[in-house]
Phi, psi and omega in degrees: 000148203228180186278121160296140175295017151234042205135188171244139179262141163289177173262161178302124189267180230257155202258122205243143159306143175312127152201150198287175177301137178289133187286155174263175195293143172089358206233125188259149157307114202108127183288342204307307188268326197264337184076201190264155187255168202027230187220147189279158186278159128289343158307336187281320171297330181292307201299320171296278186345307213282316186292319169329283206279358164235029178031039176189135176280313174314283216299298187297359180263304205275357199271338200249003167062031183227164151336138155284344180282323174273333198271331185263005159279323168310332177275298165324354185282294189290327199279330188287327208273337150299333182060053187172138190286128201236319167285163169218156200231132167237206184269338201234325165190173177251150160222173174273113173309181169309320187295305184299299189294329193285318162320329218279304214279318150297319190290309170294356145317298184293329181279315172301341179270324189291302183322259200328257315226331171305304187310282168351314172291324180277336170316288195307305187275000139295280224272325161325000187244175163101244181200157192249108181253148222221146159275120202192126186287177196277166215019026168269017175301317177284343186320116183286294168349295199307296196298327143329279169334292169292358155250006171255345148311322151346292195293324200277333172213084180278039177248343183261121183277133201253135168291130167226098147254147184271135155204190188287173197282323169287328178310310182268357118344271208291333177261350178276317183273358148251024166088010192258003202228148186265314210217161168204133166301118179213144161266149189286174331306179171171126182305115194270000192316345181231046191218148164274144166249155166213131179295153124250019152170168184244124185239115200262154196254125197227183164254145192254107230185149178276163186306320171289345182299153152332326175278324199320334179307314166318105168340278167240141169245107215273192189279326189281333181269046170227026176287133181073020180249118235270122222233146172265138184209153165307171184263143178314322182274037177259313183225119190263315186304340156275020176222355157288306195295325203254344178252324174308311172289337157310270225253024130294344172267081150049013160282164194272117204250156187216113208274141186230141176281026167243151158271301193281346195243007188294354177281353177284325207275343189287318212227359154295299199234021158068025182254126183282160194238140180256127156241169178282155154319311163300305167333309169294320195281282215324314174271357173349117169235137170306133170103001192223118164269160166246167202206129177267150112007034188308347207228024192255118156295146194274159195254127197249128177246138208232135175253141189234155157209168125338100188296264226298029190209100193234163186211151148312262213294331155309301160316281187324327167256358145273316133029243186304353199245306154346298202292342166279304187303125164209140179212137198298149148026252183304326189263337185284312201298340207275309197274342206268334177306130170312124171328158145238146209216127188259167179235000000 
């Protein structure tokens, strides 16, 4: 049986003389004294529709692709269970009784709403296929978050092939606002002016440093004790607007800076050359080496990481992995309310 235009139909039971639905115990046929018992299918109002607006039981059996024997036991169905005759039927054509014209105009309601509600449906298992394209900075593959997420959208829908491309947080702006990117993993700042944000954590910025070094004696390390000291830092033209916020204050407090050509990886150069490096926390526990500490930052504003999309541009698998990323993320209130306020962002 295949889908009709007002639905899925059962199949046609084997073919019987016309007879109304066997009444249930306690219950007379006809509505008239006891009134109606349950509720009417709505499959019975389509059918009725449908003969209703081509006035003929052949024609509305072949437009819905059913038995014709069945669609008029289904009509007799509806009439018992109204207790009022909605046809008056000869040898020659059908009309609609009085009863049948009061009907017609809810029924045809109930059908543009079953229509809508179909079309929608056919929508949702399209845009469920195809592909999901994902934004994501570069060495963020352990990130575990992230990685959470995508594999657990992964799981939930293996007909959709998930994308990843990498690149710095404007590289990915710029492929998000032209359509090459569905969603992006990103660090603030960045202009949010056309975009939905979601916070996924907050990273506070420390030195990563072997243990024997000198600062390591230090709780937190403050500004004044890194004048003349000589610290690894990214190279600039990687993020510029992120490397004036979270590095520039390093290195106005007077370090010797010793530039490495990466942004996401300078924590590898800690254990090459035995130096400390300036990172995120996160960054650090993740590369953790025996023989090596972290020291926060006090005066390093924290780098806040965010999943982005296009307010004007939604998809079914987009919505589904923001979704699952709501459902990771938790933060107090009051701190969502806080983060949720538009970047300021200088030009």
């Amino acid at each position: 049986m295949r889908h009709s235009q007002i639905g899925v139909l059962e199949p046609a039971p084997p073919h019987t003389p016309d007879k109304p639905a066997p009444s249930r115990k306690g219950h007379r046929d006809g509505a008239a004294g006891n009134g109606l018992r349950g509720n009417v299918e709505v499959e019975l109002i389509l059918l009725f529709s449908a003969v209703a607006e081509t006035l003929s039981f052949t024609k509305a059996a072949q437009r819905l692709e059913i038995d014709q024997s069945w669609l008029s036991h289904k009509i007799r169905q509806l009439e018992a269970w109204l207790g009022l005759k909605l046809f008056v039927r000869n040898t020659r054509n059908v009309e609609l009784t009085a009863v049948g014209q009061a009907l017609l105009e809810p029924a045809r309601r109930l059908t543009e709403v079953a229509s809508q509600a179909r079309n929608v449906a056919s929508l949702l298992r399209t845009s469920m296929t195809g592909a999901l394209r994902v934004g994501a900075l570069p060495f963020s593959f352990p990130d575990s978050q992230r990685t959470t997420m995508l594999d657990r959208f992964i799981s939930e829908h293996p007909d959709i092939e998930m994308m990843v491309l990498s690149g710095p947080t404007p590289t990915l702006l710029e492929h998000l606002r032209a359509g090459k990117i569905d969603l992006a993993f990103v660090s603030a700042p960045f202009d949010d002016r056309d975009l939905d944000k979601m916070l996924l954590r907050e990273n506070h910025y420390c030195l990563y440093m072997p243990e024997t070094h000198s600062l390591a004696a230090l709780p937190v390390i403050q500004r004044e004790a890194l004048a003349g000291v000589k610290v690894i830092v990214p190279s600039a033209h990687f993020s510029p607007m992120a490397y004036e916020i979270y590095y520039r204050p390093v290195l106005d407090a007077g370090i010797v800076p010793v530039s490495v050509p990466e942004f996401q990886g300078p924590v590898n150069y800690a254990t090459e050359w035995n130096l400390p490096v300036v990172c995120t926390e996160y960054a650090a526990d993740r590369r953790a080496h025996e023989g090596f500490v972290k020291r926060r930052l006090d005066f390093v504003p924290t780098c806040e990481k965010y999943l982005i999309r296009l307010s004007a541009h939604r998809t079914a698998p987009q919505d589904h992995l923001w979704s699952i990323a709501e459902r990771e993320v938790s933060f107090p209130s009051d701190r969502v309310a806080a983060l949720a306020a538009p970047l300021r962002v200088e030009h």
